[in-house]
C-alpha positions as CSV (number, residue, x, y, z in Angstrom):
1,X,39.6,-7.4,28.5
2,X,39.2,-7.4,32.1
3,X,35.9,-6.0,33.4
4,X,33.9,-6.4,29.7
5,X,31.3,-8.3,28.6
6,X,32.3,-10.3,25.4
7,X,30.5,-8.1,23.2
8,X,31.9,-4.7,24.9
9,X,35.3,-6.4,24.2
10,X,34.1,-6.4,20.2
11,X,33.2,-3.1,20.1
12,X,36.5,-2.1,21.9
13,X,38.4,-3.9,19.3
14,X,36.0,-1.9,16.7
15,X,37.3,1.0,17.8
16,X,41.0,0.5,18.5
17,X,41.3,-1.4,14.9
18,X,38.9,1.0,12.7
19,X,37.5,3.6,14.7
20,X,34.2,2.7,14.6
21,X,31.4,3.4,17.6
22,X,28.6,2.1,17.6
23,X,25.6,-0.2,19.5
24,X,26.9,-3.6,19.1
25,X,24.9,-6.3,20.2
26,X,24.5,-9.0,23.1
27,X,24.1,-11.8,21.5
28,X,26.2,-13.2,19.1
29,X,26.5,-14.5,15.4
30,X,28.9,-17.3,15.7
31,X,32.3,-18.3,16.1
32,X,34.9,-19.6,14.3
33,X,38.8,-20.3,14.4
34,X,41.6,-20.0,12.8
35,X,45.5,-19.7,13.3
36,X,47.1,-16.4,13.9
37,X,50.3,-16.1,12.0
38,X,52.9,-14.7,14.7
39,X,55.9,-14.6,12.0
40,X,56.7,-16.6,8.8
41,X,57.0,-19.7,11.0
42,X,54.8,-19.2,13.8
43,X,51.0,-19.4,14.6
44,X,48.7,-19.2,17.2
45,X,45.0,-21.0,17.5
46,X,42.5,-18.4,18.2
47,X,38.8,-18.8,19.0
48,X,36.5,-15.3,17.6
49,X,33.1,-14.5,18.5
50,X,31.8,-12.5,16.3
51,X,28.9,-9.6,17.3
52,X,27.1,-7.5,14.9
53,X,27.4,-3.4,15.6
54,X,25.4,-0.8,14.4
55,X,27.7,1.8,13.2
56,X,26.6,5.2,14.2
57,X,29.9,7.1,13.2
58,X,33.6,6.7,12.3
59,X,36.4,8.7,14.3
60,X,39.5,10.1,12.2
61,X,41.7,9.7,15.1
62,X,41.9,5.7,16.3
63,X,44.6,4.0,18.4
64,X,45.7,1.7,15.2
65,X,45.0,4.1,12.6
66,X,48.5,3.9,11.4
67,X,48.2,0.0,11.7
68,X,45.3,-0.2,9.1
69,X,43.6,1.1,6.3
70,X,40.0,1.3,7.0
71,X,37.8,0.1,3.7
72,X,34.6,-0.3,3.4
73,X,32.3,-3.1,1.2
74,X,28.6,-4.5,0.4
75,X,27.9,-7.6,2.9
76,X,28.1,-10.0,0.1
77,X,31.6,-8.5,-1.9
78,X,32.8,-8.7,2.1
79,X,32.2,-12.3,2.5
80,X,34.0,-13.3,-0.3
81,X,37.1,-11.3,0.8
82,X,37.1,-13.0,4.0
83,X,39.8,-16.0,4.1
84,X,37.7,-17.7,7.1
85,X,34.6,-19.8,5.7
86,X,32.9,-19.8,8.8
87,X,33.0,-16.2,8.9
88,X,32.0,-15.9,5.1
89,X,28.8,-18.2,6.2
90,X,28.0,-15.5,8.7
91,X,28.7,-12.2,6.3
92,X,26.4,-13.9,4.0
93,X,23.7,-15.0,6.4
94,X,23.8,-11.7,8.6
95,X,20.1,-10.1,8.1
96,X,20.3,-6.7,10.4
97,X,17.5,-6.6,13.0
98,X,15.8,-3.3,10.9
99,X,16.9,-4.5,8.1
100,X,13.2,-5.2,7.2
101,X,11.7,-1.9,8.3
């Protein structure tokens, strides 16, 4: 997204996919890949960064609301839903910067 940092970019796709604002951070967890399925034949190789957010609230009204269905988990049942293992490393790992305040 022209214009945005990487991590602005995240929290833009936050919002358009689930409707979730938020503080996200600068710096980020990790990466990963995997290959985008375009079609029953068809894929594409994409790179993620992935950037922790602090949600502060959820909007009713999103851009892809009728794309999605917006469900919440614990970090550790989320990780195992994930089909990415390099992203289930992260889920797993990911200790939130108050999480010990």
């Amino acid at each position: 997204m022209p214009g945005l940092s990487p991590a602005d970019c995240a929290a833009q796709e936050a919002w358009e996919e689930a409707g979730v604002v938020g503080h996200v951070s600068a710096r980020s967890l990790g990466s990963y890949r995997y290959a985008k399925a375009l079609g029953p034949r068809k894929a594409v190789p994409c790179a993620v960064e992935v950037y922790p957010l602090r949600v502060d609230r959820l909007a009713r009204q999103f851009p892809e609301k009728d794309q999605r269905r917006r469900r919440w988990f614990s970090q550790r049942k989320a990780a195992l839903k994930v089909a990415e293992p390099e992203l289930a490393q992260m889920l797993a790992a990911f200790v939130p910067p108050d999480a010990g305040a």
